[in-house]
DOZARO-84654 format. One line per field, with one value per residue (C-alpha): residue number from 1; x, y, z. Coordinates in Angstrom, 2 decimals. Each point is the difference from the previous one (the first is absolute). Example, Ala and Ser with C-alpha at 12.3 -4.5 7.8 and 13.67 -1.06 7.14 Angstrom:
BEGIN
num: (1 2)
c1: (12.30 1.37)
c2: (-4.50 3.44)
c3: (7.80 -0.66)
***
This chain:
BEGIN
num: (1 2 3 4 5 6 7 8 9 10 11 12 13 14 15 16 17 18 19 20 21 22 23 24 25 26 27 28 29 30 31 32 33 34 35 36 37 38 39 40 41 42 43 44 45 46 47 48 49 50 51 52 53 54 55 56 57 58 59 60 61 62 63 64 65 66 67 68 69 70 71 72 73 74 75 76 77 78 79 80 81 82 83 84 85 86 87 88 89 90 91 92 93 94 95 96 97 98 99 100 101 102 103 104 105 106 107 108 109 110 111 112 113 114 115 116 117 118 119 120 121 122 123 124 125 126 127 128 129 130 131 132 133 134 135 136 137 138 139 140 141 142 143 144 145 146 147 148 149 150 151 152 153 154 155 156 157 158 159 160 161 162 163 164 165 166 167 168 169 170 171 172 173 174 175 176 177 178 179 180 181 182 183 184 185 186 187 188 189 190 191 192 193 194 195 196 197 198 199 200 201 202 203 204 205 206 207 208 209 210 211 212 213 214 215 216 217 218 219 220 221 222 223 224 225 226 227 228 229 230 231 232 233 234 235 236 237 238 239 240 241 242 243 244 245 246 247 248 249 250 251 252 253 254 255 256 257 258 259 260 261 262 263 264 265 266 267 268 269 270 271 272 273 274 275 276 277 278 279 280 281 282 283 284 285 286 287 288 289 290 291 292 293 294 295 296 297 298 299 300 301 302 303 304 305 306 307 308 309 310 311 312 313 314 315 316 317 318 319 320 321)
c1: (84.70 -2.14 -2.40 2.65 1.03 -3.70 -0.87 3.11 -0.37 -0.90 0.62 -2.62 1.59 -2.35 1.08 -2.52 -0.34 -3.39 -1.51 -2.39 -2.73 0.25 2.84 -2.40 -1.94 3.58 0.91 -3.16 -0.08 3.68 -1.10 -2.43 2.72 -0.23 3.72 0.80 3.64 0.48 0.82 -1.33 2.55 -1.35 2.52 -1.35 1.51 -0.82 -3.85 -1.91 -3.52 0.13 1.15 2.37 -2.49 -2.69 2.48 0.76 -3.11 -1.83 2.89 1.76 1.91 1.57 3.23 -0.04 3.52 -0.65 2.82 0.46 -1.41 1.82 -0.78 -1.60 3.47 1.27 -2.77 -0.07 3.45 -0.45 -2.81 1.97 2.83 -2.77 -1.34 0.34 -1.35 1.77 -2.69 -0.34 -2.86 0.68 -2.10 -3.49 -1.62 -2.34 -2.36 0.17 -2.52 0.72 -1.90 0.10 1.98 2.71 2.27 0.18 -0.12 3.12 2.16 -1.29 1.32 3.25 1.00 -0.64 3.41 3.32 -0.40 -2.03 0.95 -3.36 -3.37 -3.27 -3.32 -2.83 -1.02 -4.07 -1.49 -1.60 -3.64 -0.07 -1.50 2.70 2.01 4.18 1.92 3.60 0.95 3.81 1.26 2.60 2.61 0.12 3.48 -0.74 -0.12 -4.11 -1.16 -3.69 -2.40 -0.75 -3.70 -1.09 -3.90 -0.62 -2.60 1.87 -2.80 1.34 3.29 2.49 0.57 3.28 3.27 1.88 3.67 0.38 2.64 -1.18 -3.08 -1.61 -0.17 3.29 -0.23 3.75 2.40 1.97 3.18 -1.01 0.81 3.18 1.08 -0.83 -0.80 -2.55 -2.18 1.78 -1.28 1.12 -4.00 -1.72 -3.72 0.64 1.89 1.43 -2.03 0.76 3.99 -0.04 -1.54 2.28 3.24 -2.00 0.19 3.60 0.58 -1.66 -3.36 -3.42 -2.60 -3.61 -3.69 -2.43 -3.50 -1.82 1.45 -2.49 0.24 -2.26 1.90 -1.06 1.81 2.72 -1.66 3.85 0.70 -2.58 -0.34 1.56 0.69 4.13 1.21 -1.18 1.65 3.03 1.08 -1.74 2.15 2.92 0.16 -0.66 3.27 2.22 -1.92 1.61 3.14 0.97 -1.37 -1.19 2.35 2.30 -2.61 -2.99 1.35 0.93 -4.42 -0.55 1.32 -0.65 -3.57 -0.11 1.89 -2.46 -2.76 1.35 0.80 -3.54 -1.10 2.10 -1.47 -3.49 0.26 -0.24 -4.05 1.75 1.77 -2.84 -2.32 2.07 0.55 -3.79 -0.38 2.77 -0.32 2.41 -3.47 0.16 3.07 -1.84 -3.55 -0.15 4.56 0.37 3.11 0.26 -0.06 3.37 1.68 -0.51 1.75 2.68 0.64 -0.02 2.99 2.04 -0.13 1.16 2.58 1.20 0.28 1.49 3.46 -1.82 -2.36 2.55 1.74 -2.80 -0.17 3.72 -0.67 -3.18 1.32 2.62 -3.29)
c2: (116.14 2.34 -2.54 -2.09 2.62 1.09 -4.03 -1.43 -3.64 -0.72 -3.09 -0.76 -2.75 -1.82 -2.42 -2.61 -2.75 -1.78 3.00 -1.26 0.99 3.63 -0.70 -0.54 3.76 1.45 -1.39 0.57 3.81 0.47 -1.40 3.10 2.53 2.79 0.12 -1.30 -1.53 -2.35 -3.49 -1.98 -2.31 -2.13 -1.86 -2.76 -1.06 -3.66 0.59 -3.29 1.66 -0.11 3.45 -1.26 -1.91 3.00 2.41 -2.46 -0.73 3.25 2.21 -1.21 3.97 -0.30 -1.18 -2.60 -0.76 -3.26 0.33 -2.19 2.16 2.97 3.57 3.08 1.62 -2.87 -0.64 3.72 0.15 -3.30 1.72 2.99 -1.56 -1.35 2.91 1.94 3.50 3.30 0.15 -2.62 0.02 -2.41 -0.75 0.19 -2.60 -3.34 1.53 3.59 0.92 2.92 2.71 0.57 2.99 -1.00 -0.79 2.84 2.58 -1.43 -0.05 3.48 1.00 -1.66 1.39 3.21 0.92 -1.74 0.82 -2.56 -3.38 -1.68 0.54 -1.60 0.09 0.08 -3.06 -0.46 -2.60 -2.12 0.13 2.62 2.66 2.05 0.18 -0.41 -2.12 1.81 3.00 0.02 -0.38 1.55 -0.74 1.82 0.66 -2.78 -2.08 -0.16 -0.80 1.26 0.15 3.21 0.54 -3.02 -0.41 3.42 0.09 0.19 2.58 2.13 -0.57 2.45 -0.70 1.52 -2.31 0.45 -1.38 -2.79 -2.18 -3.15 -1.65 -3.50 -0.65 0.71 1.17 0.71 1.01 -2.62 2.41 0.52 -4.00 0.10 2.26 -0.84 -3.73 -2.51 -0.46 -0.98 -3.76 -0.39 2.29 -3.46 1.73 3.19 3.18 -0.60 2.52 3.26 -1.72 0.73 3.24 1.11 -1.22 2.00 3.05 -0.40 0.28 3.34 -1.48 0.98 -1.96 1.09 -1.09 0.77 0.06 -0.61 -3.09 -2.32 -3.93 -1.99 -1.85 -2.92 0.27 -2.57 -3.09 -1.30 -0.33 0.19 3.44 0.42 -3.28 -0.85 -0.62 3.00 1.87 -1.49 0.53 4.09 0.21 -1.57 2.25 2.72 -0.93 -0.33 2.78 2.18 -1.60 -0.11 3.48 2.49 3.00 -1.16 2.48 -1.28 -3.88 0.76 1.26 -2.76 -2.80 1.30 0.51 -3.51 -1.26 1.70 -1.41 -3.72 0.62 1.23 -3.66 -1.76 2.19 -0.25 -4.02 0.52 0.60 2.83 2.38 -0.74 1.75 2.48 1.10 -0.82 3.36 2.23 1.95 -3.43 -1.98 -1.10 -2.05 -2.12 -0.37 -3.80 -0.30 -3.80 -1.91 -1.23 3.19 1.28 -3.30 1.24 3.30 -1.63 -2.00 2.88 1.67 -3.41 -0.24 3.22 -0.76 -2.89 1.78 2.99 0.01 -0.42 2.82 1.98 -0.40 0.49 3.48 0.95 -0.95 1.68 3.12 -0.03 -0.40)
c3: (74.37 1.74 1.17 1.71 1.63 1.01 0.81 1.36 1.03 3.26 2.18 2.62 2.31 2.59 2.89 0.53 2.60 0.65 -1.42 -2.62 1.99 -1.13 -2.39 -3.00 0.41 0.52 -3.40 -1.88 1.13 -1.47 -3.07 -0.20 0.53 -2.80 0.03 -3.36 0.35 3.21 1.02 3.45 1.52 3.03 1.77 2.37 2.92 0.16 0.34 1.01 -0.93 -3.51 -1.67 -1.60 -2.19 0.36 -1.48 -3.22 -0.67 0.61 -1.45 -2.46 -0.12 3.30 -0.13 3.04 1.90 2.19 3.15 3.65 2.39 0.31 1.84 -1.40 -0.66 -2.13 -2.13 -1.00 -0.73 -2.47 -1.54 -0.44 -1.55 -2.56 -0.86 -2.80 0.68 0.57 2.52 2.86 2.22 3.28 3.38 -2.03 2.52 -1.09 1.71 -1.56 -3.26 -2.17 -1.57 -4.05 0.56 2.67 -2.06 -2.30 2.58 1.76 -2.96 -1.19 3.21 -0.08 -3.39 1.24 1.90 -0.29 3.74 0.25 0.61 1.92 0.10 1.18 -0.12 2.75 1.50 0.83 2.50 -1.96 0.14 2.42 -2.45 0.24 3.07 -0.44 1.38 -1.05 -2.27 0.63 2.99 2.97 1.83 2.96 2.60 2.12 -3.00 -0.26 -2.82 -0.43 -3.25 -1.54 -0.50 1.81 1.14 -2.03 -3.08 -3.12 -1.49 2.88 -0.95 -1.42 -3.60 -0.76 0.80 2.66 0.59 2.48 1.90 -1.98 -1.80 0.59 -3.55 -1.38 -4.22 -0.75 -2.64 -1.58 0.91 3.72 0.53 -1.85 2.06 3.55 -0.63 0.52 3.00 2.98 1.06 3.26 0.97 -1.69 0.63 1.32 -0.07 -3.73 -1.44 2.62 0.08 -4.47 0.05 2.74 -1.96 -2.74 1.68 1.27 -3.35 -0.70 -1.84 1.28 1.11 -1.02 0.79 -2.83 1.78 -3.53 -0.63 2.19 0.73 2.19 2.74 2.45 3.54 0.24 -1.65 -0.06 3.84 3.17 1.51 3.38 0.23 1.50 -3.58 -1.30 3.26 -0.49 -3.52 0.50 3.13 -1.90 -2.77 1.52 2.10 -3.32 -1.54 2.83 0.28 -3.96 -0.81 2.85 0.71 3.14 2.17 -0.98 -0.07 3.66 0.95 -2.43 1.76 3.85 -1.18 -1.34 2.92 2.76 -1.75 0.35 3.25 0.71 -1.29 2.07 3.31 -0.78 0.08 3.42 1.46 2.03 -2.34 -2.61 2.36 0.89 -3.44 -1.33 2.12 -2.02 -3.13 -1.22 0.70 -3.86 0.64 1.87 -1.33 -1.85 0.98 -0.01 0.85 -3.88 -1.08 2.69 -1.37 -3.28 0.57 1.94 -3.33 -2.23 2.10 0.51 -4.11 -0.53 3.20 -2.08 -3.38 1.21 -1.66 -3.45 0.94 0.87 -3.47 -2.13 1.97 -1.34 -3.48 0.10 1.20 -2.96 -2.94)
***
C-alpha cells in the first residue's frame, strides 16, 4: 500500500507528427527514467515519415494511438483519456530528451502539497552545455508571455522552486483534470498549455517549477521559427488566451497591445513609415516585418473575430469551475 502511494502511476502522453527524426531519442531516454511505475502513450497525427512504424518496432512498451491528423490539443486529450495514471504528464515535445531523474523529482514535488496541482521541470537547449531555454514562465498585464530563466546558465541557476503562472511541460494530478477539464482544442499548437494552468489556478491549485528536474529540448523542430504560420497560431492564441481568461483590465491592455502591434505591420508595408519607425525605440517592429508575416496576424484576429460567441462562452463556464 505504501508503495503505491509513494509510486503512483504516471501517464506520459506525447503528440507526434513527422517527428521521427528526434522521436526515437525522446523515447529511448524515457525508457531510462528511474521512476519505477509509468506508461508512454504517443499519439500520431497522421505522420507520413514513418514513426508510426519506428515506434512499433523500436518500442514495443509504448502504447501507440494511430489518428487523421489532428492538432496538439486533440491528440493530448486522446492520450489522456488512455491513460491510466493518477499522474499525467502532457506537452513533453518529440524533440525533448529527459534526464534519469526528471521524472522522479517532479512527482516528489507534486505529492508534496495538496496545494499543488502542476508542476514542471527545467527545460535545457539541447546541446548547448547548459544554457535554458524555459524554467516556468509569466504572463505579464499586457498579456506577455516571457520565459523565466531564459539564456541564463542553469549552474547559476537558483535551485529552490519557485511558483509560476504556468509550465511548458505540464505533470498533473489526475484530480486537477477532473475538475477543470481537458485541454481546450480550439489553441491546435499554441497557448494550450498557459490556457490549463491558468484554469488551474482559477481553481485555487498552484503551479510550480522544480529547477532539478532537467530535460534537453530542441527549439521548435515541429513548426519553422518566425515563419507566418508560426505567427499566426502565437498571435491567435494569445488572442483567445486573453479573451477566455484575462481579468476584464488586463484583456482590455491585452488586446490594444495586440491590436497596435498589427497595426504597426500594416504601416511599416509602406517604405515611408518603415523608415520612420526603423529610427524609434519601436525599431524591432520593423527589422525582417514582411507582408506574410502582417497577413498572418490579420488571420489570427479574423479567427478569433469569427469564433467569438464560442469564446465568449467558454469564458462564462470557465468562470463558474
Amino acid at each position: 500500500m505504501r508503495n503505491r502511494l509513494k509510486f503512483p502511476l504516471v501517464s506520459i502522453v506525447i503528440s507526434n507528427y513527422n517527428g521521427g527524426s528526434f522521436l526515437k531519442e525522446c523515447l529511448a531516454s524515457l525508457m531510462r527514467l528511474r521512476y519505477p511505475k509509468y506508461e508512454v502513450i504517443v499519439v500520431d497525427a497522421c505522420s507520413t515519415d514513418g514513426s508510426p512504424e519506428m515506434v512499433k518496432k523500436c518500442f514495443p512498451k509504448v502504447t501507440l494511438i494511430e489518428e487523421k491528423k489532428i492538432g496538439i490539443g486533440e491528440a493530448i486529450n486522446i492520450g489522456i483519456r488512455k491513460g491510466k495514471g493518477k499522474i499525467v504528464v502532457f506537452d513533453f515535445n518529440t524533440d525533448e530528451v529527459a534526464s534519469s531523474s526528471w521524472l522522479e523529482k517532479l512527482v516528489n514535488m507534486l505529492n508534496s502539497s495538496p496545494d499543488i496541482g502542476i508542476v514542471g521541470g527545467t527545460r535545457v537547449l539541447y546541446g548547448s552545455g547548459g544554457i535554458i531555454d524555459e524554467a516556468g514562465a509569466k504572463i505579464h498585464f499586457f498579456g506577455h508571455q516571457s520565459k523565466i530563466g531564459k539564456g541564463k546558465e542553469i549552474a547559476e541557476y537558483p535551485e529552490h522552486s519557485r511558483e509560476v503562472d504556468y509550465v511548458g511541460c505540464i505533470t498533473v494530478k489526475r484530480e486537477v483534470i477532473d475538475k477543470i477539464g481537458l485541454i481546450d482544442e480550439e489553441y491546435f499548437i499554441y497557448g494550450e498549455d498557459a490556457d490549463f494552468c491558468l484554469r488551474a489556478k482559477k481553481k485555487g491549485y498552484k503551479i510550480i517549477q522544480v529547477p532539478q528536474a532537467v530535460s534537453y529540448h530542441r527549439i521548435s523542430a515541429t513548426i519553422k521559427q518566425d515563419s507566418a504560420r508560426q505567427i499566426y497560431f502565437l498571435r491567435r492564441a494569445q488572442i483567445r488566451l486573453a479573451l477566455k481568461l484575462f481579468s476584464f483590465p488586463k484583456m482590455f491592455m491585452t488586446l490594444m497591445w495586440i491590436g497596435f502591434l498589427i497595426i504597426i505591420e500594416a504601416i511599416i508595408q509602406f517604405p515611408l513609415f518603415k523608415r520612420l519607425i526603423f529610427h524609434t525605440p519601436y525599431s524591432y517592429l520593423v527589422r525582417e516585418k514582411k507582408l506574410d508575416s502582417f497577413k498572418a496576424s490579420l488571420d489570427a484576429f479574423l479567427w478569433n473575430f469569427k469564433n467569438m460567441r464560442s469564446t465568449i462562452s467558454v469564458r462564462l463556464s470557465t468562470a463558474r469551475i
